[in-house]
NUFISE-132899 format. One line per field, with one value per residue (C-alpha): residue in three letters; residue number from 1; x, y, z. Coordinates in Angstrom, 3 decimals. Example, Ala and Ser with C-alpha at 12.3 -4.5 7.8 and 13.67 -1.06 7.14 Angstrom:
REM NUFISE-132899
residuo = c(ALA / SER)
num = c(1 / 2)
x = c(12.300 / 13.670)
y = c(-4.500 / -1.060)
z = c(7.800 / 7.140)
REM end
This chain:
REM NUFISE-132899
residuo = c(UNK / UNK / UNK / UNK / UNK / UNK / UNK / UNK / UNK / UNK / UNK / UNK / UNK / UNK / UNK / UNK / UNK / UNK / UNK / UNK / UNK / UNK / UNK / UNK / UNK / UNK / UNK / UNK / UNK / UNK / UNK / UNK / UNK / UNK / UNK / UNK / UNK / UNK / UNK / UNK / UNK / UNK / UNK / UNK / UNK / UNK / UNK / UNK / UNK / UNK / UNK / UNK / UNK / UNK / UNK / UNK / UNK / UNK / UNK / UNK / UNK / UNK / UNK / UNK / UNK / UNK / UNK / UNK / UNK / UNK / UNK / UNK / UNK / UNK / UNK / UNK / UNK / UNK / UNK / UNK / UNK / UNK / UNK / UNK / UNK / UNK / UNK / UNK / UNK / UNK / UNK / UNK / UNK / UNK / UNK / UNK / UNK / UNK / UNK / UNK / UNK / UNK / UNK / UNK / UNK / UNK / UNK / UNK / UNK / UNK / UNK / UNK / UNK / UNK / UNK / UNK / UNK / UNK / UNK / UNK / UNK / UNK / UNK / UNK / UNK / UNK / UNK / UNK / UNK / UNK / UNK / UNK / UNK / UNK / UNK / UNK / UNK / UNK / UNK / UNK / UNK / UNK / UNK / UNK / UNK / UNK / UNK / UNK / UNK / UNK / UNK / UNK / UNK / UNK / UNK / UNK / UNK / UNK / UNK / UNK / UNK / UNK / UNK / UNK / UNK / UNK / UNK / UNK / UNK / UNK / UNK / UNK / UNK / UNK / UNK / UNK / UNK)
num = c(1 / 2 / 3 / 4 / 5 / 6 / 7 / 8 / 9 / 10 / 11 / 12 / 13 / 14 / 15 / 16 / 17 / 18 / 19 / 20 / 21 / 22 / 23 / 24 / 25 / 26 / 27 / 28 / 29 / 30 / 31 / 32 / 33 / 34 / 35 / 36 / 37 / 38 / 39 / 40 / 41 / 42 / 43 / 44 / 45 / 46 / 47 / 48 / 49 / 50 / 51 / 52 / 53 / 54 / 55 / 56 / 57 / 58 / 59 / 60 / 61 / 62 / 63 / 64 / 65 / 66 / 67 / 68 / 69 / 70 / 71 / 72 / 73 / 74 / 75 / 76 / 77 / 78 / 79 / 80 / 81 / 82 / 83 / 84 / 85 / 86 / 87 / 88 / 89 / 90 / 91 / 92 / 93 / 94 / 95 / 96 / 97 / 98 / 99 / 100 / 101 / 102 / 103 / 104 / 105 / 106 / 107 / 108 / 109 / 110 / 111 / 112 / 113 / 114 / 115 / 116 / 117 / 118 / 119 / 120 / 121 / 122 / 123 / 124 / 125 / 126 / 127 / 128 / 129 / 130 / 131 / 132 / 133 / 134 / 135 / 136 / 137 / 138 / 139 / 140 / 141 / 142 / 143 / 144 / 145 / 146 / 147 / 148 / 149 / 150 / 151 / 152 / 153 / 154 / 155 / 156 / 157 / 158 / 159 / 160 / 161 / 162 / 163 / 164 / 165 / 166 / 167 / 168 / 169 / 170 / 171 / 172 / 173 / 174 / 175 / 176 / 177)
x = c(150.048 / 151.811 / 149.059 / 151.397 / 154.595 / 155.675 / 156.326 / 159.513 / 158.053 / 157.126 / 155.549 / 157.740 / 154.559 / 152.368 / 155.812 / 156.663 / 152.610 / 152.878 / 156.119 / 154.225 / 151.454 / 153.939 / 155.513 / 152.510 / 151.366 / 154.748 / 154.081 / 150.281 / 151.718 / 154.474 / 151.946 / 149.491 / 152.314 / 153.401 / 149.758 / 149.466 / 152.831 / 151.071 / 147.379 / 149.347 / 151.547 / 150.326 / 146.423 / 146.251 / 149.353 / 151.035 / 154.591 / 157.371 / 156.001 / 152.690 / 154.769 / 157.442 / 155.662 / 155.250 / 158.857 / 160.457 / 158.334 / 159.628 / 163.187 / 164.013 / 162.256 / 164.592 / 167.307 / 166.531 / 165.795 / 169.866 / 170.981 / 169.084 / 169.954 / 173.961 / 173.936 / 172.371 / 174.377 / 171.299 / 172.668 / 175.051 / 173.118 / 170.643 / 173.734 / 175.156 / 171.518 / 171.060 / 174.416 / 173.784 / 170.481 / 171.383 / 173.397 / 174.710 / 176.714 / 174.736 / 177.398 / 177.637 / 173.718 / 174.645 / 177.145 / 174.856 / 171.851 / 174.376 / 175.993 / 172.306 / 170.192 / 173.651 / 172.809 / 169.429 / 169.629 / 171.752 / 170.093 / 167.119 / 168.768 / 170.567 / 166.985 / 165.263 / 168.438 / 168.401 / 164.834 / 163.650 / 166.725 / 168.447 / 167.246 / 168.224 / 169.283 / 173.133 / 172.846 / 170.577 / 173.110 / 175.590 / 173.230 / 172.461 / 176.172 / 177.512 / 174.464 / 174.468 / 178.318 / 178.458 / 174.960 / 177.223 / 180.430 / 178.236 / 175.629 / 177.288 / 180.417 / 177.302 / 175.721 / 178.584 / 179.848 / 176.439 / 174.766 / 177.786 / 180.200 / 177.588 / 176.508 / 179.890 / 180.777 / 177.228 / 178.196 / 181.744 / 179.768 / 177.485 / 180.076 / 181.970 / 178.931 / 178.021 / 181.744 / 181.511 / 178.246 / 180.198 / 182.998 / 181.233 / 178.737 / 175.725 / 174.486 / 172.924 / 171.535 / 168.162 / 168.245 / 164.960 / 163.463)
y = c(78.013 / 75.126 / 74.684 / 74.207 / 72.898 / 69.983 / 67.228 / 65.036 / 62.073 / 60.737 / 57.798 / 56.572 / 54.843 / 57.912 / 59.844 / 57.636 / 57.959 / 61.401 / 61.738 / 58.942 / 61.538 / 64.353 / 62.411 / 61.327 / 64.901 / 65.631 / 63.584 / 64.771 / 68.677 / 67.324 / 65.595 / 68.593 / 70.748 / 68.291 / 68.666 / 72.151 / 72.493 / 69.552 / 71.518 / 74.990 / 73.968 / 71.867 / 72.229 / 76.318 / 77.041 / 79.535 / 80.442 / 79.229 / 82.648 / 80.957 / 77.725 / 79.449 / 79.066 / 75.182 / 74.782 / 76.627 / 74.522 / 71.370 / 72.266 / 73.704 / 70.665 / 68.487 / 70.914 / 70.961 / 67.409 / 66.496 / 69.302 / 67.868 / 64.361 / 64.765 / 66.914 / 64.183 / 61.752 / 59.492 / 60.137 / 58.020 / 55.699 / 55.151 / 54.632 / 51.999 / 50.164 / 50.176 / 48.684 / 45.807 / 44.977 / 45.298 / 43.665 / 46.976 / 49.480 / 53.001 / 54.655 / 52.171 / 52.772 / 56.279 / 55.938 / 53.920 / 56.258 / 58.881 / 57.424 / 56.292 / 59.397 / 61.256 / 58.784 / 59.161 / 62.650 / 62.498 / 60.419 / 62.037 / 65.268 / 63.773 / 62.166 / 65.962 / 67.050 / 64.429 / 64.784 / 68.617 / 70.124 / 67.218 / 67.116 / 63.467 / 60.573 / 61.215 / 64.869 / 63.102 / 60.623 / 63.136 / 65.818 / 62.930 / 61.813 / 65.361 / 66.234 / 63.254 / 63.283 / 66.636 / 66.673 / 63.518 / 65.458 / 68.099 / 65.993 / 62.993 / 64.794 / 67.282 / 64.247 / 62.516 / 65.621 / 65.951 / 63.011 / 60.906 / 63.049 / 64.994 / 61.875 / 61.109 / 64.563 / 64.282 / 60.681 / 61.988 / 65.069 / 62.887 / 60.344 / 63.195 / 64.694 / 60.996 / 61.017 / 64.512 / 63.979 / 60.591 / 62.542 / 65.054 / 62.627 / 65.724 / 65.585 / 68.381 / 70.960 / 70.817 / 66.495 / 66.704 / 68.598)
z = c(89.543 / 87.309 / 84.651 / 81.505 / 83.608 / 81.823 / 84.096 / 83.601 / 83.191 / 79.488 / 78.125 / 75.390 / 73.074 / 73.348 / 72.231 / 69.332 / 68.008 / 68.347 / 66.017 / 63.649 / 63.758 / 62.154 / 60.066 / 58.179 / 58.318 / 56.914 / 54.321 / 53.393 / 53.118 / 50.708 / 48.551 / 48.651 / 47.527 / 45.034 / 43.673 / 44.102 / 41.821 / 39.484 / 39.141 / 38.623 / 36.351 / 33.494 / 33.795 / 34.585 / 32.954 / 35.706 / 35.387 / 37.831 / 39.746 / 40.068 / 41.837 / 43.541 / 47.302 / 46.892 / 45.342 / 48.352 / 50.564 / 49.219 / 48.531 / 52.137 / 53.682 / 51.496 / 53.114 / 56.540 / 56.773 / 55.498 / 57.452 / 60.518 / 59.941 / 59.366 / 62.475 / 64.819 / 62.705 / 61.119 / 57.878 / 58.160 / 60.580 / 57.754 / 54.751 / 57.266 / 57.927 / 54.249 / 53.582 / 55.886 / 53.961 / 50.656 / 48.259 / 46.143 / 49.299 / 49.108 / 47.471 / 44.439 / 44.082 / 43.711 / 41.236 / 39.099 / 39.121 / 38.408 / 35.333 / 34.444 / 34.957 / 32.721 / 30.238 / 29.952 / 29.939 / 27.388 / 24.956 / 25.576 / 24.120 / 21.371 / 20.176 / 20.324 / 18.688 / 15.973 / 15.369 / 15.527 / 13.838 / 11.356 / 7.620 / 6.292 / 8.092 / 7.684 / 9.754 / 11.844 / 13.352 / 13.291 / 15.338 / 17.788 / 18.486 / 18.748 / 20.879 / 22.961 / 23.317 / 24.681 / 27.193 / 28.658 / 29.138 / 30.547 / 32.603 / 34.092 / 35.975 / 37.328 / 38.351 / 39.667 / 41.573 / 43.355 / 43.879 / 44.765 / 45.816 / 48.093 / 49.540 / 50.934 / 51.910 / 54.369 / 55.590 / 56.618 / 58.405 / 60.187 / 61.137 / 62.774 / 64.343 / 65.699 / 66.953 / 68.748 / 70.470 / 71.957 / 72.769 / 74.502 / 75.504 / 75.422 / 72.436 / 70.015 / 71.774 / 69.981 / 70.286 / 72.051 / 68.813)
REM end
């Protein structure tokens, strides 16, 4: 009978809307989750129980959208497109939000440290550097390790994907997905 046969024949603009069309609706369940996290949190003070749906949600789309994208090799399509624009490569952006965010982290903690458990100014300083000293041993190699480190690890995967699917010259099985 052939009434949901696909026919072979697509029109690329009505295509590209469509995948506009879930992207922002991508976007609008991310926010709403975001919110939903937000609302439960802080104003009706649930638990991490009370946000556990809407923190899966957001961390396996976060994980599923690197796995996807090393696999079909945009990762790395996207690193090299922002290289060409910008002044600062990808990676060293990396390394600087990783050294900063250690930093801040750490100072952050050696300020609560200084100020909720020091009595005099003298303890103080010495509660902050200790603190402060340590969270960075602690923090920045973490960061370092993670951010940058996993960010080259998934450009080397998606440059070898990108180099397989020439090789083979079919692709990813689920490319049309």
């Amino acid at each position: 009978m052939g009434l949901y046969k696909k026919s072979g024949i697509e029109d690329e603009r009505i295509t590209n809307i469509k995948n506009k069309i879930y992207a922002e609706v991508y976007i609008l369940v991310m926010v709403i989750a975001i919110i939903s996290v937000v609302l439960k949190y802080f104003i009706y003070n649930l638990g991490i129980e009370g946000i556990a749906t809407e923190l899966i949600i957001l961390f396996l789309s976060g994980v599923y959208y690197i796995y996807r994208s090393t696999r079909l090799g945009v990762f790395s399509a996207e690193i090299e497109m922002h290289d060409r624009k910008s002044k600062w490569s990808q990676q060293k952006k990396n390394l600087f939000a990783s050294v900063a965010l250690g930093v801040v982290i750490a100072l952050g903690f050696g300020i609560n440290s200084a100020v909720q458990y020091a009595e005099g100014t003298s303890q103080s300083i010495q509660y902050f550097l200790l603190t402060a000293f340590v969270s960075l041993l602690i923090y920045l190699p973490f960061f370092l390790i993670f951010i940058v480190g996993g960010n080259e690890i998934l450009k080397n995967n998606s440059e070898k994907n990108i180099n397989k699917m020439l090789d083979d010259e079919s692709g990813d099985d689920n490319e049309k997905y």
